[in-house]
C-alpha positions in Angstrom: -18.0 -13.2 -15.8 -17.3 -16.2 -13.3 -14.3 -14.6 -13.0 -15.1 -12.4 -10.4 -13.3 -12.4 -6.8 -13.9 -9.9 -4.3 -10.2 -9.5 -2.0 -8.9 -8.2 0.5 -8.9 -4.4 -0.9 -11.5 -5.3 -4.0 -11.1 -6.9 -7.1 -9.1 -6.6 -10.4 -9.1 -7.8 -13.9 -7.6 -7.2 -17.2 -9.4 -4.5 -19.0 -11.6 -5.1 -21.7 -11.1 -9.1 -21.0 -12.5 -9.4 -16.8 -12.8 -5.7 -16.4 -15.7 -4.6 -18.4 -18.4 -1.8 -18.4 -20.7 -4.8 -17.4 -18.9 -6.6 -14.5 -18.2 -3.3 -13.0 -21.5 -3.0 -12.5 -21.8 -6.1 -11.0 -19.5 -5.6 -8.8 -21.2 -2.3 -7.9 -24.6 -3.5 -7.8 -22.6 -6.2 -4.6 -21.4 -3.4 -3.1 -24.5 -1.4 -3.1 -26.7 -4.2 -1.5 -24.1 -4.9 1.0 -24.4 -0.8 1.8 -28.3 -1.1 2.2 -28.2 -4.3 4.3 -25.2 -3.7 6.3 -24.8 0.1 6.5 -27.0 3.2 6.9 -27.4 3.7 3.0 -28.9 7.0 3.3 -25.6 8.5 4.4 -24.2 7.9 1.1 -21.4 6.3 -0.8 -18.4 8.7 -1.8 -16.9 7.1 -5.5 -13.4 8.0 -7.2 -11.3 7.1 -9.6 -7.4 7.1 -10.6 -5.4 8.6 -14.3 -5.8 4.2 -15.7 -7.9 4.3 -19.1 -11.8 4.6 -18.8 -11.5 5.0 -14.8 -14.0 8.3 -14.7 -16.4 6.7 -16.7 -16.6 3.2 -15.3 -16.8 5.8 -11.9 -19.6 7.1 -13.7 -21.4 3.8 -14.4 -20.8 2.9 -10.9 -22.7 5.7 -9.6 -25.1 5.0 -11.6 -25.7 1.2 -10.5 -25.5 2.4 -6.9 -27.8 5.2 -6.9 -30.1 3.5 -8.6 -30.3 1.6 -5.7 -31.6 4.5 -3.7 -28.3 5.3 -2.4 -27.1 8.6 -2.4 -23.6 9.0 -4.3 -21.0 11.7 -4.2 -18.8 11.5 -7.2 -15.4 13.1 -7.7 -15.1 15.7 -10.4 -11.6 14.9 -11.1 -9.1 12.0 -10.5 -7.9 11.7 -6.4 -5.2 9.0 -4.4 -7.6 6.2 -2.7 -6.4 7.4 0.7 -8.3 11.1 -0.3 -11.3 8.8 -0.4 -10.9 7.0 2.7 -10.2 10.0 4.8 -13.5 11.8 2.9 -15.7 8.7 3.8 -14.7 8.8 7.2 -14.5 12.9 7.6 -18.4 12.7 6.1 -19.5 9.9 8.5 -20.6 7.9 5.1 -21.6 4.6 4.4 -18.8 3.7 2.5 -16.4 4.7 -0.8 -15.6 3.0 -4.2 -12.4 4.1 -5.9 -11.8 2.5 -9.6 -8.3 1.6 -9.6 -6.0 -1.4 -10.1 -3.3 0.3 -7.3 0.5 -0.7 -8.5 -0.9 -3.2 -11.3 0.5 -2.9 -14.6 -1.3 -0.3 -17.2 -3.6 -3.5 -18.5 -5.5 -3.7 -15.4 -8.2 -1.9 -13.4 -10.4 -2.7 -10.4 -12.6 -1.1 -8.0 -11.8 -0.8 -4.2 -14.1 -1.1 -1.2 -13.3 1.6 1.4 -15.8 1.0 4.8 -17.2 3.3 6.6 -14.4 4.3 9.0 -12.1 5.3 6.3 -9.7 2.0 5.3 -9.8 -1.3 4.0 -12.7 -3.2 4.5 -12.3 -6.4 7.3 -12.4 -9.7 6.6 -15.9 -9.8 7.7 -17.4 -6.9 5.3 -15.8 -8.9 3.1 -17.6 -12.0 3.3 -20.5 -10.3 3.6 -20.1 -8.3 -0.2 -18.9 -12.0 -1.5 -21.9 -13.0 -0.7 -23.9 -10.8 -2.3 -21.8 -11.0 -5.2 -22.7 -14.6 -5.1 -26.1 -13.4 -5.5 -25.9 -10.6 -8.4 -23.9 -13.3 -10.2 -26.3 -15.7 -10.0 -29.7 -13.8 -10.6 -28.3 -10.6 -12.8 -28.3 -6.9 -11.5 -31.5 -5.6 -12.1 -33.0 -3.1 -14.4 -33.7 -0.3 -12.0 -34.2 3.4 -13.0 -31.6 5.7 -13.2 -31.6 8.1 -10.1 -29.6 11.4 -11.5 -31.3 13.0 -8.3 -29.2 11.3 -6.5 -25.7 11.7 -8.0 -23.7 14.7 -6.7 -20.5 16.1 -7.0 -17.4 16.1 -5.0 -14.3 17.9 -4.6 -11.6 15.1 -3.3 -8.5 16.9 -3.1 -8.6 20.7 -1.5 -10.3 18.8 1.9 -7.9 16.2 1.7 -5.0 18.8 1.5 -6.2 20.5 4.3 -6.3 17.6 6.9 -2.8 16.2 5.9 -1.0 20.1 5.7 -1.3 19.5 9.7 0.7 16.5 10.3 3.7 17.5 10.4 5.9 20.8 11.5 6.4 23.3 8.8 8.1 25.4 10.4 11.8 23.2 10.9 10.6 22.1 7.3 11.4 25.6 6.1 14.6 26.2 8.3 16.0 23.0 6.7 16.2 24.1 3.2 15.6 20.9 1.4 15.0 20.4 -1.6 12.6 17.8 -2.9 11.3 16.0 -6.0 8.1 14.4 -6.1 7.4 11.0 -8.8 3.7 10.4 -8.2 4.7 7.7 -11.5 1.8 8.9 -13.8 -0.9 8.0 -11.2 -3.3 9.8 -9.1 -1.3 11.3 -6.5 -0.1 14.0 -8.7 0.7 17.2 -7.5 -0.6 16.3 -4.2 3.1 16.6 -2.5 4.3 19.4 -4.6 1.4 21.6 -4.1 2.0 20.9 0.2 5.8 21.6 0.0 5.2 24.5 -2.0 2.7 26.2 -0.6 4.5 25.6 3.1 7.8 27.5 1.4 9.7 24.3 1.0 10.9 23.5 -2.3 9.9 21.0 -4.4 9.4 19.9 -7.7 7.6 17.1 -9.8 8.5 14.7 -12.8 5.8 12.2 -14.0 3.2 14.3 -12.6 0.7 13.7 -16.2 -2.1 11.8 -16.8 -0.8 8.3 -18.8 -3.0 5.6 -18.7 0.3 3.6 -20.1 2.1 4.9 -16.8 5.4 5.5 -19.3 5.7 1.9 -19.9 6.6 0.8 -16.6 4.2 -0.9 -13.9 3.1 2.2 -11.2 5.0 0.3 -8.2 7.5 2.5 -6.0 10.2 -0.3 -6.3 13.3 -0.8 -8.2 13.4 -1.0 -11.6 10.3 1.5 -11.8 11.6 4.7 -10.0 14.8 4.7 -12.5 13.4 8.3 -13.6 13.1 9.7 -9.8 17.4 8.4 -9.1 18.2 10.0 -12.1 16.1 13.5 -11.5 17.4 13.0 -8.3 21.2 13.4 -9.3 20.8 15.8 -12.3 18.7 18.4 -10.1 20.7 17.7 -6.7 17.6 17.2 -4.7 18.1 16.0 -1.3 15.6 13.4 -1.6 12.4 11.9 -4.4 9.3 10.6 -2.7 7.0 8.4 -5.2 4.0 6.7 -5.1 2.4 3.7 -6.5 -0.7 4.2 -9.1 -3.2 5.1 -6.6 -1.2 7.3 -4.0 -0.9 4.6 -1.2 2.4 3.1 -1.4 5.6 4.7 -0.7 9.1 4.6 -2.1 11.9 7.2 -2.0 15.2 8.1 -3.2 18.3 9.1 -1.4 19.8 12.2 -2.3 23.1 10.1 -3.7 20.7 7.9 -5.8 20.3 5.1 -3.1 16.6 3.4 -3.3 15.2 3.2 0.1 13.3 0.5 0.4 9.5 0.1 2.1 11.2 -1.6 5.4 13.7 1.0 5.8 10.9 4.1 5.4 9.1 1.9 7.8 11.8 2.0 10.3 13.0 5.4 10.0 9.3 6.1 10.6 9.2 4.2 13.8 12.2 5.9 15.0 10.7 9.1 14.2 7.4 9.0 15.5 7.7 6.8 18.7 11.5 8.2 19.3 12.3 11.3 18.6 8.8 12.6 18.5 8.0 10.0 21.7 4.3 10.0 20.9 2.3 7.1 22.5 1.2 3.4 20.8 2.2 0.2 19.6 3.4 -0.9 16.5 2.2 -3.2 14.1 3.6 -5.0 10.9 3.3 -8.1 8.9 4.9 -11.3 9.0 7.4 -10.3 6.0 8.4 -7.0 7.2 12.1 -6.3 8.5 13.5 -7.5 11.7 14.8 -4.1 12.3 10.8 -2.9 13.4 11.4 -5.6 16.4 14.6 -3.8 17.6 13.5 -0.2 17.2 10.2 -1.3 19.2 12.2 -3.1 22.1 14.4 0.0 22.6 11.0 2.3 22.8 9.9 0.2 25.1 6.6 -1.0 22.4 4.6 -3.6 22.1 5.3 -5.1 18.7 2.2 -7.0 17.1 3.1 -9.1 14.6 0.4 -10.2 11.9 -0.2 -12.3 8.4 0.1 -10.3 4.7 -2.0 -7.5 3.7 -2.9 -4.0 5.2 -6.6 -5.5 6.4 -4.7 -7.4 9.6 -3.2 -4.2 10.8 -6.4 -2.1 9.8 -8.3 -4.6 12.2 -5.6 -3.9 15.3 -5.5 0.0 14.5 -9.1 0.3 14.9 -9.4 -1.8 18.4 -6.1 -0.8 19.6 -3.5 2.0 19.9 -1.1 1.2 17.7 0.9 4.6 16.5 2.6 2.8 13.4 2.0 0.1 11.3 3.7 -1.3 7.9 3.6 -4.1 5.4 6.4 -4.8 2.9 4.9 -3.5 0.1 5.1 0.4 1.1 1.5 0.6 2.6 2.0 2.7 6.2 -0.1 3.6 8.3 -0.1 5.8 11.6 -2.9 7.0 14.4 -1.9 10.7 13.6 -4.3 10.3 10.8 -6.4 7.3 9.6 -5.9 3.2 9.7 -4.6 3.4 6.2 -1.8 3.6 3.7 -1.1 7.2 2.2 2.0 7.9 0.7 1.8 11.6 0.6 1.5 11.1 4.8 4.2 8.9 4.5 6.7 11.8 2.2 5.6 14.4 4.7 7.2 12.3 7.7 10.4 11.3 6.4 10.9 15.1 5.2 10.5 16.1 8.8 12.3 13.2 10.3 14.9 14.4 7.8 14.2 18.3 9.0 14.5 17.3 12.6 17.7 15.9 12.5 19.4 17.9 9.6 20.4 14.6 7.8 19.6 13.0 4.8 17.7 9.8 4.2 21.1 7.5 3.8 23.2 9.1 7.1 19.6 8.6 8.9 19.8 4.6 8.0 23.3 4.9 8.5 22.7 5.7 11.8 20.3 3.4 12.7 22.4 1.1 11.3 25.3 1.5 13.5 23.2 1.2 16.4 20.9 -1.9 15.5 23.0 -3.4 13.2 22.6 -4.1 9.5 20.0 -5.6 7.5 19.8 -6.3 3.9 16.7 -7.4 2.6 15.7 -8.9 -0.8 12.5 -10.7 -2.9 11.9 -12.6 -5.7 8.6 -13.9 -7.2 8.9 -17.2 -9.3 6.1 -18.4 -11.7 6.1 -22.0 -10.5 3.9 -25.0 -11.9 1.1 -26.3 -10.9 1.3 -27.8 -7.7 5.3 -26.6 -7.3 4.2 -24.3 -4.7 2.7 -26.8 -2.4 5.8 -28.5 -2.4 8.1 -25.6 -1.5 6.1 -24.8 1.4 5.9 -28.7 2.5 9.9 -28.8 1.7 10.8 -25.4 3.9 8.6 -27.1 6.5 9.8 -30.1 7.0 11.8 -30.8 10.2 14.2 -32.9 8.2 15.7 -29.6 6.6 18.4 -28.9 8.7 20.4 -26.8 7.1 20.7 -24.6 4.5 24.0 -23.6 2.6 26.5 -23.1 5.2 23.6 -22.2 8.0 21.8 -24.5 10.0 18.0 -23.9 10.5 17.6 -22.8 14.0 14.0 -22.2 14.1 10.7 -21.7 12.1 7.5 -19.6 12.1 4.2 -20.3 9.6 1.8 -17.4 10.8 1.5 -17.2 6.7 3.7 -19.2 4.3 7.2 -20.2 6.5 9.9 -18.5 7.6 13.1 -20.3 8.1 15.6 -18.9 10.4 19.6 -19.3 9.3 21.5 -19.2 12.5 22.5 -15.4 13.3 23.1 -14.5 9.9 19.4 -14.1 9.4 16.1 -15.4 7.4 14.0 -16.6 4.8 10.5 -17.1 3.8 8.5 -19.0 1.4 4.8 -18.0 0.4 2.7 -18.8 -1.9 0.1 -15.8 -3.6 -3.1 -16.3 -2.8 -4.2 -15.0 -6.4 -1.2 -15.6 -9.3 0.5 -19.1 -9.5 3.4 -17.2 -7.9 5.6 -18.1 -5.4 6.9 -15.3 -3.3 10.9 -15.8 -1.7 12.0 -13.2 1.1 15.1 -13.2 2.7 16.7 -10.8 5.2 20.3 -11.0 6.4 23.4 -8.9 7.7 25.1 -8.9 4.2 23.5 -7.6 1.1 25.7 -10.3 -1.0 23.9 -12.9 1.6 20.4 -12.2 1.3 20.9 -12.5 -3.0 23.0 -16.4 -1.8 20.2 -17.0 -0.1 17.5 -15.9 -2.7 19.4 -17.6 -5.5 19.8 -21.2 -3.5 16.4 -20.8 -2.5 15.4 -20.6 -5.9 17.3 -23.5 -7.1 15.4 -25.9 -4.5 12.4 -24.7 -5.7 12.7 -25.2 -9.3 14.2 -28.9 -8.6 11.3 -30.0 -7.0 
C-alpha cells in the first residue's frame, strides 16, 4: 500500500493490484481529515463516480469512510462527468467532492479525484496538505469508526448540471444553423449529456458509444487519434457536420471535422479563443501551458490579451482563473476552461462552444481553421511519448539544454525556454520540447512547426538523439 501518491488531480492505480477496496479507503479516510481540519466539514462532501468497473461501489465505501468521520456525504445515484461534480460542490457551497475515476486511463485503472471547495482541481497547497495526512493514515491505519448511514444522502448529478450549462450558449442561431451533430462520449461518463442538450434545444444530434463498458471497447477513453476511429467513421457514414467526444470522465475534449479531419486539443483551444474573446468580444485574459500551440499567442496579441503562460497541468491555470480574469484557458491534453462557467475542464462546455462558434459563422470546423490559418499562418503540431531507461531522461533534458547544441537538422537553435522540461526553438520554422513525466519512466517529445511533414522530421530526429544517449 506504499504505493500511494496523491497528484495533482488525485491518485490512480491499477485495479485489483494499487486500487483496492482497502486503499480507497485510505485515501478517503486522507481526504476526510483534510475536510475536517482544513474545511467547514459540516457543509458536506458531494462523491461520484464514472461507467470503469466497481466505480459505484468503491463510491459507496468512500462514503462510508467519510461519513464515518462525521461528515455529511451526498452520493450520486447514478454515474456523472467529474465536471457535474465540481460545478455541484461549488453550486452547494460544499466542503469539497470525490469522483472515482481514472479520467483518460486505460480500462485497468481507477482512482479517486479531489475536487475543492470552489468547484476544480485542488491547488498545490490542498494538496500538500491531504499528502500529509495521507502520510499519517498510512502510517497509523484508518480507524475503526462506526458507520454513520444517517449521514449518507442521495444526489441527483446530472438534471442540475444540465440546467446550468443549457445557458451558455445561444440556441437560438443553434437552431437556424441546421447542423447536424454526433456525440462519442467513448463508453465513459459523459453519456448522453450532449445529446440530450442538442436535442432538447431542436438541434439535431445523435450518439454512438453512449453504453456503460467498463472495457471502454478496447481502446483507452482518450479523445486523441487512434481512439476516436469510430466518431471519423460515424462521422462520414451519417454526414454529420461535426462528432464531439470526450475522454472517460467527461473533461477532455476532441472533435471530428465533418470531412473526417481530427481536430486536435490546440486547434479547439484556438478556435475557442477566437470565439469567445473575438467574435463574441467578452472581457479577460487567457491562460495556457507551457506545451500548448503558438497559435494562442497570436490570436491573444490581435485581441489585444494578456497571455499568461504557465507549467503542465490544469492546477496552474485553476490557480490564475480564481485570482484573475482570465476568460479562457487550455492545456494540450483537451482540458479547457472558461469564466462563463467554472475554473475547470468540461467537455460538454467545450462541444456546446464550437457548435455555436460553428453556428455563428455558418462554417464548419475545417473552413473555421482554415481561416484562421490564412490569417495567422499554419501550425502543425505533433507528440510522441518514449519509454526511456533509467536515467535516459535526465540526459535528454541535460542534452536539449546544453548551450553547445547549436543546431538541429538543418535549423539552428535560436533560443530556449525551461518553465517545465525545455523547449528548443528551430529558427522560424518552429519548436520542440523535451519533458520528462513526473509519474511513468516516460519521456514526452512535442514539436510544433509550419509543415506537418516537419513537425514528424523533427519528432523522429528528436527521437533518435534520445535513444543514442
Amino acid at each position: 500500500m506504499h504505493s500511494i501518491r496523491f497528484g495533482t488531480d488525485g491518485w490512480r492505480g491499477i485495479i485489483a493490484e494499487d486500487f483496492t477496496f482497502a486503499s480507497a479507503r485510505i485515501v478517503a479516510h486522507a481526504i476526510a481529515r483534510y475536510v475536517v481540519r482544513g474545511e467547514d466539514a459540516r457543509k458536506g462532501v458531494l462523491i461520484g463516480y464514472d461507467h470503469r468497473f466497481a466505480s459505484d461501489t468503491i463510491a459507496a465505501a468512500v462514503a462510508a469512510t467519510v461519513s464515518a468521520t462525521g461528515t455529511p456525504v451526498w452520493l450520486a445515484d447514478k454515474p456523472c462527468p467529474t465536471p457535474a461534480i465540481s460545478l455541484l460542490v461549488r453550486q452547494r457551497n460544499a466542503a469539497g467532492g470525490i469522483v472515482i475515476t481514472a479520467s483518460h486511463n486505460p480500462y485497468s485503472w481507477n482512482g479517486i479525484k479531489y475536487k475543492a471547495s470552489y468547484g476544480s482541481s485542488a491547488l498545490p497547497s490542498i494538496v500538500a496538505q491531504i499528502e500529509s495526512e495521507l502520510a499519517n493514515t498510512l502510517r497509523d491505519g484508518a480507524p475503526l469508526l462506526p458507520l454513520r448511514r444517517d449521514l449518507i444522502h442521495s444526489l441527483e448529478p446530472r438534471a442540475p448540471y444540465l440546467d446550468t450549462v443549457e445557458k451558455l450558449v445561444d440556441w437560438q442561431r443553434q437552431r437556424q444553423a441546421k447542423f447536424r451533430f454526433v456525440s462519442d462520449p467513448m463508453h465513459g461518463s459523459a453519456a448522453g449529456l450532449l445529446r440530450e442538450l442538442f436535442t432538447r434545444n431542436g438541434v439535431a444530434c445523435d450518439e454512438i458509444r453512449g453504453t456503460r463498458d467498463p472495457l471502454f471497447g478496447g481502446i483507452h477513453p482518450e479523445p486523441i487519434e487512434p481512439h476516436i476511429e469510430a466518431a471519423r467513421q460515424a462521422v462520414r457514414a451519417g454526414k454529420y457536420d461535426a462528432a464531439f467526444c470526450s475522454d472517460g470522465d467527461g473533461d477532455r475534449i476532441g472533435a471530428i471535422d465533418r470531412d473526417g479531419t481530427f481536430i486536435n486539443p490546440h486547434q479547439i483551444f484556438a478556435l475557442l479563443v477566437w470565439h469567445l474573446a473575438g467574435t463574441r468580444q467578452l472581457p479577460g485574459d487567457i491562460a495556457k501551458t507551457f506545451s500548448v500551440t503558438k497559435l494562442i499567442d497570436k490570436l491573444a496579441a490581435k485581441f489585444d490579451r494578456k497571455l499568461h503562460e504557465v507549467p503542465i497541468g490544469f492546477k496552474y491555470i485553476c490557480e490564475l482563473m480564481l485570482e484573475q480574469n482570465i476568460l479562457i484557458g487550455g492545456e494540450e491534453s483537451g482540458g479547457i476552461g472558461t469564466s462563463l462557467y467554472l475554473p475547470e475542464r468540461d467537455a460538454t462546455v467545450s462541444a456546446l462552444l464550437l457548435a455555436e462558434l460553428m453556428a455563428w459563422h455558418g462554417k464548419s470546423l475545417g473552413q473555421l481553421l482554415h481561416a484562421l490559418h490564412a490569417e495567422f499562418g499554419e501550425y502543425h503540431y505533433g507528440r510522441i511519448d518514449l519509454d526511456v531507461k533509467p536515467g535516459q531522461k535526465e540526459k535528454a533534458i541535460d542534452h536539449f539544454s546544453d548551450g553547445k547544441l547549436k543546431k538541429l537538422l538543418d535549423w539552428p537553435v535560436t533560443n530556449r525556454e525551461n518553465m517545465d522540461g525545455v523547449k528548443v526553438y528551430l529558427g522560424q520554422i518552429g519548436w520542440v520540447m523535451v519533458r520528462a513525466s513526473g509519474t511513468e519512466n516516460l519521456l514526452r517529445l512535442y514539436s510544433e512547426t509550419s509543415q506537418a511533414e516537419t513537425t514528424q522530421r523533427v519528432l523522429t530526429a528528436v527521437s533518435a538523439i534520445v535513444r543514442a544517449l
